[in-house]
N, C-alpha and C positions, 0 to 999 in steps of 0.2 A: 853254081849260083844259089841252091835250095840250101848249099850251106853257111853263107854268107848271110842268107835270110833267118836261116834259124840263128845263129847268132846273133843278131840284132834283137831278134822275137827274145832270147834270154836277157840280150843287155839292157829292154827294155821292161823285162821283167823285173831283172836286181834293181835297176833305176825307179822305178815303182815302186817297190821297197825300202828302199832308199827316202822316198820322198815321204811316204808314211810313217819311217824312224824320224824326220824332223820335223815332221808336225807335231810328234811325240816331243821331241825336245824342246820344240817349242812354247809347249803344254808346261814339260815339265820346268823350265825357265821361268816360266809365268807364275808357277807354285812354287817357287824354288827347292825343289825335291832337289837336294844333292844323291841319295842315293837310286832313284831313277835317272839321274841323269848320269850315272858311271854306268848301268846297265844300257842305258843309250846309247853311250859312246862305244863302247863295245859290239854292240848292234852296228852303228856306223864303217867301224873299221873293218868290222869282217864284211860287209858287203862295199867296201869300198876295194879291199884285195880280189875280192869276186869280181870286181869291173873290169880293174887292171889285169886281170888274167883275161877276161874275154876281149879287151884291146887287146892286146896279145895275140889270141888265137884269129884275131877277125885281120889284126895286120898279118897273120902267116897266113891266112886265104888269101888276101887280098897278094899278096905276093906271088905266091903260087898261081894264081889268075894274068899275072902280071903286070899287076899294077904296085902304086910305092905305097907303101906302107902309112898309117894314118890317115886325116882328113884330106889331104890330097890325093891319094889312092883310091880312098871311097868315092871323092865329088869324080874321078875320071871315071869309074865302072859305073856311076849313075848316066852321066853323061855317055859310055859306049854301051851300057846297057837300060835304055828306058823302060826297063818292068815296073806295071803299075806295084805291083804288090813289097817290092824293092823299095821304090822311090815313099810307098807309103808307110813303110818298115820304120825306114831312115827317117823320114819326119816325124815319125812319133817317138821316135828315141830324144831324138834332136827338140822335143819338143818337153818332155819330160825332164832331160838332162835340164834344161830352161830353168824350169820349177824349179827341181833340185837347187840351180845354184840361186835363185832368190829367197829361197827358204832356208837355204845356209849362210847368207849375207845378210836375212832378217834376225835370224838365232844368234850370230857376230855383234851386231848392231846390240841385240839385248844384253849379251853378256859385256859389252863393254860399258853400257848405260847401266848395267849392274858392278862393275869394278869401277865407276867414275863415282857412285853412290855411296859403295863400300869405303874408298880413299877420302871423299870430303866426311865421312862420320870418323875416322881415324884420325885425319888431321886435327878434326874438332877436338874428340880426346885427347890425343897428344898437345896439341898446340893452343886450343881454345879458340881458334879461325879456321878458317878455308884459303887456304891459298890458289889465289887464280893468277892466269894469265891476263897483262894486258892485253890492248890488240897491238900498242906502242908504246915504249917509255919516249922521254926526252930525247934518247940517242936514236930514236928510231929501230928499237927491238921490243923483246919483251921482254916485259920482267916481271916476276911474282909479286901481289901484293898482296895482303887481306881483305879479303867478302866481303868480312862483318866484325864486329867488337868481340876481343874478347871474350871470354865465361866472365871473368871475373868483373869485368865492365858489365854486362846486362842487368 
């Protein structure tokens, strides 16, 4: 059991880690550092392979305990083992993991609101508009049309 726990104690550490690289990303988004944001991602991936290795290891306890492997595995050993200090483990991982993925859904959210910005300033130069979508043409789909006028119209 003391090793199940200490793994969770690490995967809540890298998860913590984790959460501090994308506040950083999201920093560096915000300034749009591209070259902080390639040392960032880099930061991400190697503590993202650090995760999947301690899944890993925490489903071959969990096995060797006897239980199945993943989240169902875990939620049975919570459930046949009530240790405060277990069950407080697991909530703070589960609680981090959380963060993590709203702070990787908000970083998402920016970088697409920065390639929707990028593409209407390229269309403008190539085309001299913005092409949007309706919400319906005539036939009941969408179709492209122009924002705005022209360049040479303004």
């Amino acid at each position: 059991m003391k090793n199940i726990i200490a793994l969770l104690d690490q995967a809540k550490t890298l998860s913590f880690e984790l959460l501090n690289v994308l506040d950083e990303e999201r920093a560096a988004l915000s300034r749009e550092n591209i070259s902080t944001l390639e040392t960032i991602i880099e930061k991400k991936l190697g503590i993202a392979k650090a995760l999947q290795e301690m899944d890993s290891l925490r489903d071959n306890a969990l096995v060797k305990l006897g239980f199945a492997p993943g989240l169902a595995g875990m939620e049975a050993l919570l459930a046949a083992h009530p240790q405060q200090q277990l069950n407080d483990t697991w909530q703070a991982l589960c609680d981090v993991n959380r963060r993590c993925k709203e702070n990787n859904l908000l970083a998402g959210t920016m970088i697409r609101k920065n390639q929707l910005v990028t593409d209407q300033a390229l269309q403008v130069l190539r085309h001299g508009s913005i092409e949007t979508e309706q919400t319906y043409s005539a036939k009941g789909t969408t179709a492209l049309r122009p924002q705005s006028a022209p360049l040479g119209k303004a």
